[in-house]
C-alpha positions in Angstrom: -4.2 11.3 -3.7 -2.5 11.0 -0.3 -3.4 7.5 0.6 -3.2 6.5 -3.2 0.5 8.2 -3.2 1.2 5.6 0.5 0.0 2.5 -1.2 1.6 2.8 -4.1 5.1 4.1 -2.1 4.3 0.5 -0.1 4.3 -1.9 -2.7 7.3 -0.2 -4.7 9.4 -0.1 -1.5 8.6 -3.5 -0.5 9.8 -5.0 -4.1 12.8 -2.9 -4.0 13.9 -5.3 -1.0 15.7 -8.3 -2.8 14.4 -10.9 -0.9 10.9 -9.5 -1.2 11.7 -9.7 -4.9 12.3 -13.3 -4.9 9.4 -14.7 -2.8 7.0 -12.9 -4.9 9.0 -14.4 -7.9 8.4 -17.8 -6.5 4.7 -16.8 -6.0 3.8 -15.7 -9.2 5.1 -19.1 -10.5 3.9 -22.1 -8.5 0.1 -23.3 -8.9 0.0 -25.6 -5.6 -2.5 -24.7 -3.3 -0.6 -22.5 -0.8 0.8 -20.6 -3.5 -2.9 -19.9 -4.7 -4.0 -19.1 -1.4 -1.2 -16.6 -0.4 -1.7 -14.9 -3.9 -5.5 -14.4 -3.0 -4.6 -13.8 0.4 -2.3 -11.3 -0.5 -5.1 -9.6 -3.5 -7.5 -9.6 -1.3 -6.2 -7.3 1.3 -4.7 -4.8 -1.6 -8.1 -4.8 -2.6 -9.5 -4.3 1.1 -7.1 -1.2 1.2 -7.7 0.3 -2.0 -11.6 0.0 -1.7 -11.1 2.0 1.9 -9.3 4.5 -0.5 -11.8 4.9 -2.9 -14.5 5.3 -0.8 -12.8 8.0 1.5 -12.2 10.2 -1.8 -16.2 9.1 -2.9 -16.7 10.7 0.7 -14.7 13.9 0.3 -16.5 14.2 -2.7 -12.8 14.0 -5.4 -14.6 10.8 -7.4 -17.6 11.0 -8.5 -17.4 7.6 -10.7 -14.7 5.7 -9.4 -13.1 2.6 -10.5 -13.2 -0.8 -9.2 -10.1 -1.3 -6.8 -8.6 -4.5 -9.0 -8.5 -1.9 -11.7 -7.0 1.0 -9.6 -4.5 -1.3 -8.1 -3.6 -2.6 -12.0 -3.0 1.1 -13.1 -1.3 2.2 -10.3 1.6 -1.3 -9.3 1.2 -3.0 -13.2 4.2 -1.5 -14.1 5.9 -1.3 -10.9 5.9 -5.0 -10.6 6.5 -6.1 -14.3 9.7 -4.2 -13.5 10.5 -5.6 -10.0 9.5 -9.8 -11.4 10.3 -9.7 -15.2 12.5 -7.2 -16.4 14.9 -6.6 -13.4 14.5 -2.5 -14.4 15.2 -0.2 -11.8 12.4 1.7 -10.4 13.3 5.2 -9.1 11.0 7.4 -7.2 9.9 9.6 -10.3 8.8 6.1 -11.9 7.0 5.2 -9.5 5.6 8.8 -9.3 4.2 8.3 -12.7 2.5 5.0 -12.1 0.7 7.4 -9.4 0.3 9.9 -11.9 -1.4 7.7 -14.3 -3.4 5.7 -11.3 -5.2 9.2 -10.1 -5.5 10.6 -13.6 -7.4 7.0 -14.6 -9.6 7.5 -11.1 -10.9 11.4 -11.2 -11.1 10.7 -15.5 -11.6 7.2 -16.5 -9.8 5.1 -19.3 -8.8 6.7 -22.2 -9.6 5.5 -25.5 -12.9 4.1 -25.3 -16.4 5.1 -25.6 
């Protein structure tokens, strides 16, 4: 949960710096080809890290049927960055602390509502 807790704590701090905000803005809405490849760039990595996550909790033996990182990283920032790029909402500490909440309930338990 530790490492979960310092990823999540990254990416909110980082969008809470204005001009952060606005590069990722301009991100999110070009298509050209350098826009496309710092997006990937930028996925992959938060991938790379939350894979390294995963796998250290599948080693300490806390998962035992963990998600895929992409989905991890969706439950855990999704709402952290609808609110940084779209709806200009602040997010306090005990939001974010939800989204990590919800993000470690979804990786020990799974999604709710199906099956």
């Amino acid at each position: 949960r530790g490492d979960l807790t310092d990823f999540v704590n990254s990416v909110a701090g980082s969008l809470r710096v204005k001009p952060v905000r606005e590069l990722a803005r301009s991100l999110v809405g070009l298509n050209d080809e350098d826009a496309v490849k710092a997006r990937g760039v930028y996925r992959d990595k938060r991938v790379e890290i939350v894979e390294k996550i995963i796998q250290q909790a599948v080693e300490r033996g806390e998962l035992e049927n963990p998600p895929s990182a992409i989905e991890l990283i969706e439950v855990a920032t999704s709402a952290i960055w609808m609110r940084a790029l779209v709806t200009d909402l602040r997010f306090e500490q005990d939001f974010v602390d939800r989204q990590i909440n919800a993000a470690t309930d979804f990786a020990l338990n799974g999604p709710r509502g199906e099956g």
